[in-house]
Every structure is written in C-alpha cells, then in structure tokens.
BAZALUM-339585 format. One record per residue (C-alpha): x, y, z. Coordinates in Angstrom, 1 decimal, m for minus. Each point is the difference from the previous one (the first is absolute). Layout:
+--------+--------+--------+
:      x :      y :      z :
+--------+--------+--------+
:      X :      Y :      Z :
...
+--------+--------+--------+
END
This chain:
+--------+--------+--------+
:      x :      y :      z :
+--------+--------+--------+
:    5.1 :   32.0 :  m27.2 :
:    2.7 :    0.9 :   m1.8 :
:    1.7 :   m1.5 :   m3.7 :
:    1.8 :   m2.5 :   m0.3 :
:    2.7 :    1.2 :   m1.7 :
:    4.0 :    0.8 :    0.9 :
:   m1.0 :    2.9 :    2.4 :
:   m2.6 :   m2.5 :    1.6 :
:    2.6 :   m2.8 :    0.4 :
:    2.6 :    1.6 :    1.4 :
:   m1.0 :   m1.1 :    3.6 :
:   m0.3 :   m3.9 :   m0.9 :
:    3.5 :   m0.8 :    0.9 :
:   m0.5 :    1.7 :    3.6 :
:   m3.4 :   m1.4 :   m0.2 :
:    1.7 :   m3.8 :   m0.2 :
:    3.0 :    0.4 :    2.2 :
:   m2.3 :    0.6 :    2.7 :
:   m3.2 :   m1.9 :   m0.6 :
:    2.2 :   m3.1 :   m0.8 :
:    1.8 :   m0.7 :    3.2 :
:   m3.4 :    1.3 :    1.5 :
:   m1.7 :   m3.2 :   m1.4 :
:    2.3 :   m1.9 :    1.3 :
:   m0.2 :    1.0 :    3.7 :
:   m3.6 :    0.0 :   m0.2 :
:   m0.4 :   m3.8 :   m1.5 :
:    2.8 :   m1.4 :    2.6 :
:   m2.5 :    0.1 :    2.7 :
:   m3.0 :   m1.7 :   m1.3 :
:    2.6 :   m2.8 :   m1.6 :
:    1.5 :   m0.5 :    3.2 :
:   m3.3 :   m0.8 :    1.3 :
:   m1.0 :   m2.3 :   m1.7 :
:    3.2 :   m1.7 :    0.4 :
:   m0.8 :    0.8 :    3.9 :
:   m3.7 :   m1.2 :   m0.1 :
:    1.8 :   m3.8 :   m2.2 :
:    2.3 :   m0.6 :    3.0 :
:   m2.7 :    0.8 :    2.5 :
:   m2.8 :   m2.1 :   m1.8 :
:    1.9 :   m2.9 :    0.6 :
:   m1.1 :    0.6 :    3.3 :
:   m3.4 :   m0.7 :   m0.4 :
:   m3.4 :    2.1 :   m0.5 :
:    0.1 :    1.3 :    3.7 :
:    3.6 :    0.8 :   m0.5 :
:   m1.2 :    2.1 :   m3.0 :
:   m2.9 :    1.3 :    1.2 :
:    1.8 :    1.8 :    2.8 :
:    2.8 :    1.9 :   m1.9 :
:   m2.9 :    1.4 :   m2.3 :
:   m2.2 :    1.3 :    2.4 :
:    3.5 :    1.1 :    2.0 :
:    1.1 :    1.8 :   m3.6 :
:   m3.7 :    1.6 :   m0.7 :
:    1.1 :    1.9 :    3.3 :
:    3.6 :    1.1 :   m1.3 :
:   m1.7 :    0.7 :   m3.6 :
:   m1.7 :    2.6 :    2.0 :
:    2.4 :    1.2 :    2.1 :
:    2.8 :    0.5 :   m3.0 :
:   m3.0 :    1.6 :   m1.9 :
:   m1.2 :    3.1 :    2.8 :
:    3.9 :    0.5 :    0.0 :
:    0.7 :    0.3 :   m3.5 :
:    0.3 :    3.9 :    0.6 :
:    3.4 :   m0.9 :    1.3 :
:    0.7 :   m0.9 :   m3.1 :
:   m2.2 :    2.3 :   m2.4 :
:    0.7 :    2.9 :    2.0 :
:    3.4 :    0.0 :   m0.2 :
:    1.0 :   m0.5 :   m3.6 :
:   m1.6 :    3.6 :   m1.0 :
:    1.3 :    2.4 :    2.8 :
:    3.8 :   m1.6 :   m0.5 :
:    0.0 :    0.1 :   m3.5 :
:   m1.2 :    3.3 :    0.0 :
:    2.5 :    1.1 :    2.7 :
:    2.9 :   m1.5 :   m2.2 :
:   m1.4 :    1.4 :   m3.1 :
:    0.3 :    3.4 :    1.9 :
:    3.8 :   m0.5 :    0.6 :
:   m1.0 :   m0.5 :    4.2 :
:    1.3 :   m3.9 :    0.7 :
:    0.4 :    1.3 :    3.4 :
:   m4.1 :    0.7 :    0.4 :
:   m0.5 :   m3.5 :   m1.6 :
:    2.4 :   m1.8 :    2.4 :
:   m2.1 :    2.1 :    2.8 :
:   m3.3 :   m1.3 :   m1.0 :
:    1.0 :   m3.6 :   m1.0 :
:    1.6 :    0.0 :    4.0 :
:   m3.2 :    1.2 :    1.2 :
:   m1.6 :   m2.7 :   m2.0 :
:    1.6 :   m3.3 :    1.3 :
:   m0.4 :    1.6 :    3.7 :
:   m3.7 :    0.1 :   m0.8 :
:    0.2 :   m3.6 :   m1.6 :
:    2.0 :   m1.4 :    2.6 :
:   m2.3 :    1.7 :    2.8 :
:   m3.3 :   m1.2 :   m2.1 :
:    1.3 :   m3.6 :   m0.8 :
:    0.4 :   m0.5 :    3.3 :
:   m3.2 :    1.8 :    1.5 :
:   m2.1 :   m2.4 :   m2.6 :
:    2.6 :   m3.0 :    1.2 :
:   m0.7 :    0.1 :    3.5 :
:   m4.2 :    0.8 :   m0.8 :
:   m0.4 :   m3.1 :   m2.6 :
:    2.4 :   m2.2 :    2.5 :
:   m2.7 :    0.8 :    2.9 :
:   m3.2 :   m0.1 :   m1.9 :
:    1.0 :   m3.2 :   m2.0 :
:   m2.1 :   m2.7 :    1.1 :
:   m3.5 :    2.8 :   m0.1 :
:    1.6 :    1.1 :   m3.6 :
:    0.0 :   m3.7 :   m1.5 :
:   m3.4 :   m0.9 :    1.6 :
:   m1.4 :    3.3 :   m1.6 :
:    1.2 :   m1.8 :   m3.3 :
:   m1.4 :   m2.7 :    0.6 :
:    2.9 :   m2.3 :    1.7 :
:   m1.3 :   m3.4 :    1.2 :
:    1.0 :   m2.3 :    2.7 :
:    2.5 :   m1.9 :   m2.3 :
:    1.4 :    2.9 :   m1.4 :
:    0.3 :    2.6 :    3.1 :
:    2.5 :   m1.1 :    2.0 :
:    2.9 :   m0.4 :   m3.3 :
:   m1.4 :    3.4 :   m1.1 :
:    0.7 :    1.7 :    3.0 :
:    3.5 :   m1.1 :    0.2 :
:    0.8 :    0.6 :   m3.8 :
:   m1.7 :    3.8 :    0.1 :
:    2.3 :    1.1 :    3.2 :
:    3.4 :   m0.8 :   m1.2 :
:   m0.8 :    1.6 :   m3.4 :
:   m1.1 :    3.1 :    1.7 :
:    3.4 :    0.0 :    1.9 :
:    1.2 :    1.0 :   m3.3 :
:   m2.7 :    3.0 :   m1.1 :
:    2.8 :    2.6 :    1.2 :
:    2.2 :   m1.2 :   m2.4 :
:   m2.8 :   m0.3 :   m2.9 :
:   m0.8 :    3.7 :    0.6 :
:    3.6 :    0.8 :   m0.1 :
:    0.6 :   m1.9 :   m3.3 :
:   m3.6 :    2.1 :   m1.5 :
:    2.2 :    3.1 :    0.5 :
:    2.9 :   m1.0 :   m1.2 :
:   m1.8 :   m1.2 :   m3.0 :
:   m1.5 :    3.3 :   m0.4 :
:    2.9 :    2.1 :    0.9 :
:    2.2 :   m2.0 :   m3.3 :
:   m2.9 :    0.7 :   m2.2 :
:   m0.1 :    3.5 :    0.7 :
:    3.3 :    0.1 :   m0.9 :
:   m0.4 :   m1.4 :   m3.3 :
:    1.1 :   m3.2 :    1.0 :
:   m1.9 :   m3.0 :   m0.2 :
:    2.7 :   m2.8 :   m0.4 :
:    1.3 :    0.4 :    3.6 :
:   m3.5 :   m1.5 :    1.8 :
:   m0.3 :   m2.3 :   m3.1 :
:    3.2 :   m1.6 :    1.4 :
:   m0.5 :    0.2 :    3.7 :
:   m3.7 :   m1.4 :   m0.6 :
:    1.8 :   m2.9 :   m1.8 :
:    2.6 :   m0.7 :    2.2 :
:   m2.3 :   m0.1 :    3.4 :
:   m2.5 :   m1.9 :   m1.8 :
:    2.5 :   m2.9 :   m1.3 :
:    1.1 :    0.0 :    3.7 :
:   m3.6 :   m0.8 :    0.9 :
:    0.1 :   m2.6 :   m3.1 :
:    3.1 :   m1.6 :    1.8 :
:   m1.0 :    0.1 :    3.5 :
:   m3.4 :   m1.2 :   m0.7 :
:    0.3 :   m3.5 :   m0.6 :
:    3.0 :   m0.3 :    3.0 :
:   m2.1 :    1.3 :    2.7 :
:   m3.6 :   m1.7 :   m1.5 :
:    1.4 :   m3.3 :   m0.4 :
:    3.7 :   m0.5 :    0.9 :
:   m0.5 :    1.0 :    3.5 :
:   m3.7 :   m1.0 :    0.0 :
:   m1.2 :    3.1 :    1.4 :
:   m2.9 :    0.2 :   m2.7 :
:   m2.5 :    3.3 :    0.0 :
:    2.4 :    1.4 :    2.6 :
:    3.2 :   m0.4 :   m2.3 :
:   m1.7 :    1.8 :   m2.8 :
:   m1.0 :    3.0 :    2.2 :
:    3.8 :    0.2 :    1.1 :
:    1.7 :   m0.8 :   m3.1 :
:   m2.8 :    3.6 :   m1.5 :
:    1.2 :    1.7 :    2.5 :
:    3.6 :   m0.6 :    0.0 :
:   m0.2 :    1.5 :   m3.5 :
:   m2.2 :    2.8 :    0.3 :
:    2.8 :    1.2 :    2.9 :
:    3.0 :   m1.0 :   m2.2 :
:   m1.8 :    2.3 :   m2.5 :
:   m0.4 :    3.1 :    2.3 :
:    3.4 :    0.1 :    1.1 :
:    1.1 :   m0.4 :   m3.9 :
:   m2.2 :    3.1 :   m0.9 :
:    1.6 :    2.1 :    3.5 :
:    3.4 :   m0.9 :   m1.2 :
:   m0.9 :    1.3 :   m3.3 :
:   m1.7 :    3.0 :    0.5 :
:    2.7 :    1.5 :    3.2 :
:    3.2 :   m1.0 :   m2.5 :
:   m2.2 :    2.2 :   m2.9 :
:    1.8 :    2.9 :   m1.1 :
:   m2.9 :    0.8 :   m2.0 :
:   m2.6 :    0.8 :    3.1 :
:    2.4 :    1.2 :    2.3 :
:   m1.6 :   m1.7 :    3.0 :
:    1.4 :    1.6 :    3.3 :
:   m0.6 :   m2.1 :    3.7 :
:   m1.8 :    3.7 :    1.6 :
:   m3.6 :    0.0 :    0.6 :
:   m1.4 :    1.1 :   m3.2 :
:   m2.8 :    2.4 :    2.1 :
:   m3.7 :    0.3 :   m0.3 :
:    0.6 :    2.1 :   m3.6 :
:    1.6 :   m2.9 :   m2.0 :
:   m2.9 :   m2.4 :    1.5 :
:   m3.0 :    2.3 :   m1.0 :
:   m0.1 :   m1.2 :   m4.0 :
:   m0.4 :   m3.8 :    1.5 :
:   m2.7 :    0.9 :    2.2 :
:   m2.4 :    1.3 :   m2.7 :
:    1.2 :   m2.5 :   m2.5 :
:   m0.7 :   m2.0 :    2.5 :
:   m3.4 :    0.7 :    1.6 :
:   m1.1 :    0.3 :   m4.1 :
:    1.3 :   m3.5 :   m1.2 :
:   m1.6 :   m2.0 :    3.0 :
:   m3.3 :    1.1 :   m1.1 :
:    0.8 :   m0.7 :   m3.6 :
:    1.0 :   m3.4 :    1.0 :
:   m3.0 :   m0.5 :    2.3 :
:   m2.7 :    0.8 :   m2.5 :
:    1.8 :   m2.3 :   m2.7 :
:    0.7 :   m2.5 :    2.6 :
:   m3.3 :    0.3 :    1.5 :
:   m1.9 :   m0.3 :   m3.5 :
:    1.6 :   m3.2 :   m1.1 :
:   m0.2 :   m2.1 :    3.6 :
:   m4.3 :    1.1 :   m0.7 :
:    0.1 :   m1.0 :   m3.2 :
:    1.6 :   m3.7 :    1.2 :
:   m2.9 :    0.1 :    2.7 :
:   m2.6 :    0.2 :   m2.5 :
:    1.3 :   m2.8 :   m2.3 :
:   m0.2 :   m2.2 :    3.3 :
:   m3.4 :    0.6 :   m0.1 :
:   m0.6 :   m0.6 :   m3.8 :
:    1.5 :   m3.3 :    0.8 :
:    2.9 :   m2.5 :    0.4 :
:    0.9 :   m0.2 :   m3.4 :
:   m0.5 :    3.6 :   m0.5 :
:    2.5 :    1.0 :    3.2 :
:    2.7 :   m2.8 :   m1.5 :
:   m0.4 :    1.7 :   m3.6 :
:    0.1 :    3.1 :    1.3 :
:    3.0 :   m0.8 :    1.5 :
:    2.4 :   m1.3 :   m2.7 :
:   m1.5 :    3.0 :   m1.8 :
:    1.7 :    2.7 :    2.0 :
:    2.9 :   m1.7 :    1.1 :
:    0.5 :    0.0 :   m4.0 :
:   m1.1 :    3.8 :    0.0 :
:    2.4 :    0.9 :    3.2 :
:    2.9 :   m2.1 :   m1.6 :
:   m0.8 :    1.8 :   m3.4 :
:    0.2 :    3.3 :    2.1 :
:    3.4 :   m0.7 :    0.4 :
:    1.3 :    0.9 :   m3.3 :
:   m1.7 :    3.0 :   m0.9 :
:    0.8 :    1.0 :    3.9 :
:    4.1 :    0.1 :   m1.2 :
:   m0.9 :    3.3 :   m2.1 :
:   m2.2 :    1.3 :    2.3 :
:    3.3 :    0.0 :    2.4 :
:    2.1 :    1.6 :   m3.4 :
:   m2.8 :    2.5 :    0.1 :
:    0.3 :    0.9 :    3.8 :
:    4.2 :    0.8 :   m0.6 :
:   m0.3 :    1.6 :   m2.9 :
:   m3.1 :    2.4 :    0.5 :
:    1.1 :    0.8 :    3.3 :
:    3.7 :    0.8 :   m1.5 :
:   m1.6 :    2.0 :   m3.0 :
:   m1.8 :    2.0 :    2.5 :
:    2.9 :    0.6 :    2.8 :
:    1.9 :    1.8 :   m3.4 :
:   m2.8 :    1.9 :   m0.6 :
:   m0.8 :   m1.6 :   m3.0 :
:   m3.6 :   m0.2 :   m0.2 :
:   m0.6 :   m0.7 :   m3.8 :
:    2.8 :   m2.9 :    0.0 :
:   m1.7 :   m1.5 :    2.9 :
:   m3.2 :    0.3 :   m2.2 :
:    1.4 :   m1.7 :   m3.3 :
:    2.1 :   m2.6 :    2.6 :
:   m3.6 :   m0.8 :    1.6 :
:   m1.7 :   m0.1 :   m3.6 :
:    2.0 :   m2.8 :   m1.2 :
:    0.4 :   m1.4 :    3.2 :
:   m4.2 :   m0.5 :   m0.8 :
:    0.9 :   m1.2 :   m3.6 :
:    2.1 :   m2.8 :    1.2 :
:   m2.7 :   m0.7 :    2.3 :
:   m2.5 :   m0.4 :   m2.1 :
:    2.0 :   m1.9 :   m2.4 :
:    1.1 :   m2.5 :    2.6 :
:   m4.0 :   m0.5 :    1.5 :
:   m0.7 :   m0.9 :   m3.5 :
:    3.2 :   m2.3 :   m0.4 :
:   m1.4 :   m1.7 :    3.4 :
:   m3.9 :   m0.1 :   m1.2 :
:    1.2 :   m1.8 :   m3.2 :
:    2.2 :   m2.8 :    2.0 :
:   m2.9 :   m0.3 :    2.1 :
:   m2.1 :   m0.8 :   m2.8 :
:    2.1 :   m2.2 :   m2.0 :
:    0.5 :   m2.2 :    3.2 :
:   m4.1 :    0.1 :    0.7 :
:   m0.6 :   m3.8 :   m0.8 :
:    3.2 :   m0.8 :    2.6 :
:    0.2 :    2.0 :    2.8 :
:   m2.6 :   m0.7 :    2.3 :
:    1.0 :   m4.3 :   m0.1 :
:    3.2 :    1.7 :    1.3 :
:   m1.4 :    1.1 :    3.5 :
:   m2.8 :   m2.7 :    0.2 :
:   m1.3 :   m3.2 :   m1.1 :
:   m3.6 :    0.5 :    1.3 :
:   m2.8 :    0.3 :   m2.6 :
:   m1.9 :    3.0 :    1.9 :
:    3.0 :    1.9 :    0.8 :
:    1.0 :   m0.2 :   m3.8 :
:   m3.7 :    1.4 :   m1.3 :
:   m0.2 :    2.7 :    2.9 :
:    4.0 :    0.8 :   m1.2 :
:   m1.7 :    0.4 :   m4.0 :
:   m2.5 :    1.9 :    0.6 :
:    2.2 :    3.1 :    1.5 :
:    2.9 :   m1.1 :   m2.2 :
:   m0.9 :    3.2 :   m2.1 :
:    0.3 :    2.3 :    2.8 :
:    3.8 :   m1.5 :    0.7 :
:    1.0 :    1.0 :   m3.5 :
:   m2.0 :    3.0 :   m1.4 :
:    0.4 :    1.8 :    3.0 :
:    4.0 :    0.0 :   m0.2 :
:    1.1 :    3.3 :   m2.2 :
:   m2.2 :    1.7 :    2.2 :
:    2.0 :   m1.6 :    2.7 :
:    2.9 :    1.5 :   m1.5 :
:   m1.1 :    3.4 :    0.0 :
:   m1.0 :    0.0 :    3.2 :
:    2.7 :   m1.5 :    1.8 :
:    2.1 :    2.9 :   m2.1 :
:   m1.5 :    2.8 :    0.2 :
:    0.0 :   m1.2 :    4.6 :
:    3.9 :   m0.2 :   m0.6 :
:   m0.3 :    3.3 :   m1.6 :
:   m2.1 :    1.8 :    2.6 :
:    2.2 :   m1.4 :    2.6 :
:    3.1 :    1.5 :   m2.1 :
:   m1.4 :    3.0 :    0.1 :
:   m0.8 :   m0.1 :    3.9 :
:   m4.1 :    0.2 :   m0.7 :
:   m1.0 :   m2.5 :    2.9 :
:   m2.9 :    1.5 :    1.2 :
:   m1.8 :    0.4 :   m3.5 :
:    0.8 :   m3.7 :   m0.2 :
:   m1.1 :   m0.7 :    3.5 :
:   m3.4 :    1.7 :   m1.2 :
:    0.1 :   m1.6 :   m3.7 :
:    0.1 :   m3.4 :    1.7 :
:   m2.5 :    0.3 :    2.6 :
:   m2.3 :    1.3 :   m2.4 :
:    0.5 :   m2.9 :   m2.5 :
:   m0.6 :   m2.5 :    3.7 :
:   m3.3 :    1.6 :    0.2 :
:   m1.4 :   m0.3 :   m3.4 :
:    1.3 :   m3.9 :    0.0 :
:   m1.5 :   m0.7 :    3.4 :
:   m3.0 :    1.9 :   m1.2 :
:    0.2 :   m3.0 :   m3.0 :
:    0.8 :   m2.7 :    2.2 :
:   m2.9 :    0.7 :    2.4 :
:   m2.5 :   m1.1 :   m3.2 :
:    1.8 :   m3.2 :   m0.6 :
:   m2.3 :   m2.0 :    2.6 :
:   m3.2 :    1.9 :   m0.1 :
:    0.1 :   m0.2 :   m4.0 :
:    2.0 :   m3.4 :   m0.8 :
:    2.5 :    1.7 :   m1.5 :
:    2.5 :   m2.9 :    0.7 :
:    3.6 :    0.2 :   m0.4 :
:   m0.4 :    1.8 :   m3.0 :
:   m1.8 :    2.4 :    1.9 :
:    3.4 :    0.3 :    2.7 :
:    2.3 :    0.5 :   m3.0 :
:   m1.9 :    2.9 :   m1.2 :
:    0.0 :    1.7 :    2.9 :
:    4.0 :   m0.8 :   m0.2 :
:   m0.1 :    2.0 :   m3.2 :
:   m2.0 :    2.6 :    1.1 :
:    2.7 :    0.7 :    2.7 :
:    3.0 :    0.0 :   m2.8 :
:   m2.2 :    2.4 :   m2.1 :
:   m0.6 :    2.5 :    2.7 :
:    3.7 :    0.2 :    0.9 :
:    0.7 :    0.1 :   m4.1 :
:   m2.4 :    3.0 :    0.0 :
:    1.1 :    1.8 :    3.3 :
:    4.0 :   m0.5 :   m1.0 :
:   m1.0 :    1.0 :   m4.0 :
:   m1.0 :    3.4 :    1.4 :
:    3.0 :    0.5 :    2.2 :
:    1.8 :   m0.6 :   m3.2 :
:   m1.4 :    2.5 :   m2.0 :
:   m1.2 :    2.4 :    1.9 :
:    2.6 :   m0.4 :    2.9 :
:    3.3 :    1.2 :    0.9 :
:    1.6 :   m1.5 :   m2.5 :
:   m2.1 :    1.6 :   m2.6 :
:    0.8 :    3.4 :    1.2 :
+--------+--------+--------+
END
C-alpha cells in the first residue's frame, strides 16, 4: 500500500463525498425495516413469521440481481470518463429494459410458485395462507426494484452517490408513512404492509426514470439501445450470479449446520451475523466509492491512479474494520442482553463473540478490494475467488458434526471463506491489472 502522506491523501475528499452519502443509502433500508418489522409485530408472531420467511425470498431475489446494480456503475463511469455520455445513456437504457423485463419474469414465477416456495421454507398452516398474500403484492413491485438497482448503479457510475441516497430516503419515509395507515387505520394488517412496500418501491422507480431520462450527463435517448450496448451486462451478469450464489450458498449451509449444533446455537448464530451483515454495511459504502472511482481511473487510462485510489481505498478499510472490532469489544459485556434475554442463547452468543469482532478489518479488506474488482470490471476472477473460498468453508463446515466442532467450529469455516477471498483478491491486487 501506499504512504500516507500528501500525495496519498489527495483522494480522501473524493473518497468521502462518495462513500458518505453511500452509507446513508445503504443503512436506510435495514432502518426502515426494522421500523417495518415494529409495526408488523404488533400483529402477532404469525403476522411476523410470514413477512420473514416472505423477505428471505426477496433477500434472494434483490441479491442474484445485484449485477443490475454492480454491473452498471463500472461500464458508465468508464464510458463518461471516456468523454462518450451517449454510450453510457445506451447501456443504462439497455439496462432498465433488462430490469424491467427480469423483475417481471421473477414477479410472475414467485407469484405462481408461492405457496410451494413458503412450504419449502418451512411455512406452517398458521402462517401459509398470510404469507402467500403478503409475498404476491410485493412481487408486483420487483420491476420497479430492478429498475431502481440500475438507477442506483447508473448515478454511482457517474460519480454520484447523493442522488439514490435521496430517492432511497424519500420512497422509504413514504413506506414509513403509509405503513401504519394501511396496517392499522384501515385494518388491513399483513396485507397493508405488503401494499404500503410496494407503493414505495414503485414511487421509487419512477423517481430514479425521471431522473436518469432528464440527465444531461448520460444522454439517455428512447431508441433501442441494440444487442452491442447490452453485451457488457450479460457477462457482468452471468459472472456476479455465480459470485452471489457461492456467497449466498455458503452462508444459508453454514445456518443449516448451527441448526444442528442446536437451538441455542442457531439463535446465537443468528444475532451474530445479522450484527456481521449490518456491520457489512459500513465498510460496503467504500466498497461502492471504490467501484466509481476505479472504474473512472481506468476509463481515463489511468492505471497507476486507479492503483494508489484502490490502495487507500484498502487503508481506510482496514482502518475502519479495526474502528468496528474495537466497538465490538468495548460493548462485549452488553450486546448480546440487547437481542435476547435467554441464558443459552447469551453463552452460545460468547463463545463466537471473538469471531464477530476480530474478524472485522479483515472484513474491511475484503469488502474493498470486491468494490475494487468490480471497479475495475474483474467479475469473473471474483466469480472464481468466491466459489473457491465456498468450497474450502463447506469443506470446514462438513467437520462440524462428525468432529463436535460446535458453533465455533461454523464460524471458522466463516473465516476460512473471508481469508480465501482476502488471498484470491490480494493477488489480483498485486499481480493484476492494476499492477501493470
């Protein structure tokens, strides 16, 4: 990495201006939930119970189509960093037709399959029938999520990161808003909530197509962008849903096997990477600084400022893991009472506490050096890297039973995962294109 001196610091400002409304976006969602998951609590535990198996079926969805999202920032900053707004407006077009098209593919397939999906989870008799309702008028509105992933992609890639910051706000304080009106003032419970979500999530579409046609930066024009302009999305595509999979795939295994270690062990395993995904959110803002900026550097043909820009990109990383891992530990005798009162959970939550903590700077690097890959359009060597890294912790995961590992034993295999990827995306770095 490089020094820390002037010459090194020169990219903190740009670093900031985009990593700081980032954050914001990116911790609007989970807030709102929670807000969400209050008002529908009220409800009752069946009430509850069926929005969060419905939502483990959106978390997927949004996740497999994040390439909307990842694969556009890159190719339009680097078309705009080339002087060619025209070629970005082209692509970002083709983008929101594949969205729209996908969104409404996946809309009509979750609709259908619905009551077979939530039984697969695990759905009972009290819980099926509120489920079922709640998960097909949210997935009336999965056009307009995949809409909104590319316009949140398209305004990264050109360097802004305010704009979705303030849409995500706005269509999210409608939900806040509509929420409690539909829930309880018109008494339509479950149902309301499902509405008032996708009210919003449509409200926020058509605020990000407003936005992006009335851009004079990325020169949107209403012709069929062509088979050409689509081809970068494909690839990014094809590349990122594997990369997604594999991480995807590893963590829903690693939940199976604490099931098996136990009740307590599944509950503390739990709060434990809800607290590690949450966490992820922070150190995820310059991951999305790293994805504009690298991919900018590299559109001007600027190899060796992309390289310093991604250096202390990793810096600030680093430095912010280890700002999180200290909280964490400072908080140690409190946190877990937070989450829990039960006796079993709290020892099961203590004994992988470590793992929570220690494991963030490496976190940081990690989520980093994915932002910077992405930046500089690598997606199959992360698609590879991440696979890779699923296999070695399912490898470590299968030993958990047969050798009473515990949940010890389903954290380490969690770590194994982040230091493959830290050794795969530590090679790119250096011996990559950024280091030639």
């Amino acid at each position: 990495m490089t020094s820390t001196g002037p010459s090194a610091r020169r990219h903190d400002r740009e670093i900031l201006r985009l990593a700081a409304p980032a954050l914001g976006a990116l911790a609007v969602d989970p807030l709102v939930s929670l807000v969400d998951t209050a008002f529908v609590g009220r409800l009752g535990a069946e009430a509850l119970a069926a929005v969060a198996l419905a939502g483990a079926v959106f978390a997927i969805s949004f996740a497999l189509f994040n390439f909307l999202e990842y694969g556009v920032t890159p190719y339009v900053a680097a078309a705009l960093a080339a002087g060619d707004g025209r070629r970005a407006g082209r692509f970002v077009l083709g983008a929101l037709i594949v969205g729209a098209a996908a969104g409404t593919v996946v809309a009509v397939a979750v609709g259908g399959a619905a009551v077979w999906i939530l039984r697969a989870l695990g759905a009972g008799p009290g819980v099926i029938e509120t489920a079922v309702s709640y998960l097909r008028i949210r997935a009336i509105a999965l056009p307009a999520v995949m809409v909104a992933m590319v316009g949140h992609g398209a305004f990264r890639g050109a360097q802004d990161t305010r704009t979705p910051m303030v849409v995500t706000a706005g269509f999210n304080l409608v939900n806040v808003v509509a929420d409690p009106l539909l829930i309880f003032g018109l008494g339509l419970g479950v149902v309301g909530a499902a509405i008032a979500t996708a009210i919003a999530q449509v409200l926020g579409a058509a605020w990000f197509l407003v936005l992006l046609v009335r851009s004079d930066v990325l020169s949107i024009q209403r012709v069929w962008p062509g088979r050409d302009a689509l081809a970068p999305l494909w690839g990014a595509g094809r590349a990122l849903v594997v990369r997604t999979g594999a991480l995807l795939a590893t963590l829903t295994i690693a939940t199976a096997v604490a099931a098996r270690v136990g009740t307590a062990a599944v509950a503390a395993h739990q709060i434990a990477m809800q607290l590690w995904l949450f966490l992820a959110l922070s150190l995820d803002a310059l991951a999305i600084a790293g994805q504009a900026m690298v991919a900018k550097a590299l559109g001007e043909g600027a190899r060796s400022e992309a390289k310093a820009i991604a250096d202390r990109l990793l810096l600030f990383g680093a430095a912010g893991g280890t700002v999180l891992a200290v909280g964490l530990l400072l908080v140690r005798p409190w946190l877990g009472s937070w989450f829990t009162p039960d006796a079993g959970v709290l020892t099961a939550f203590a004994a992988i506490y470590g793992f929570l903590a220690l494991m963030q700077p490496l976190n940081g690097l990690v989520f980093v050096w994915d932002g910077v890959a992405i930046g500089a359009e690598a997606y199959g060597f992360l698609a590879a890297g991440t696979v890779a890294a699923g296999v070695v912790a399912v490898g470590v995961l299968a030993l958990v039973i047969p050798l009473s590992l515990g949940l010890a034993g389903v954290w380490w295999a969690i770590v194994a995962m982040m230091v493959v990827r830290a050794v795969f995306l530590g090679w790119w770095h250096v011996r990559g294109p950024l280091a030639a």
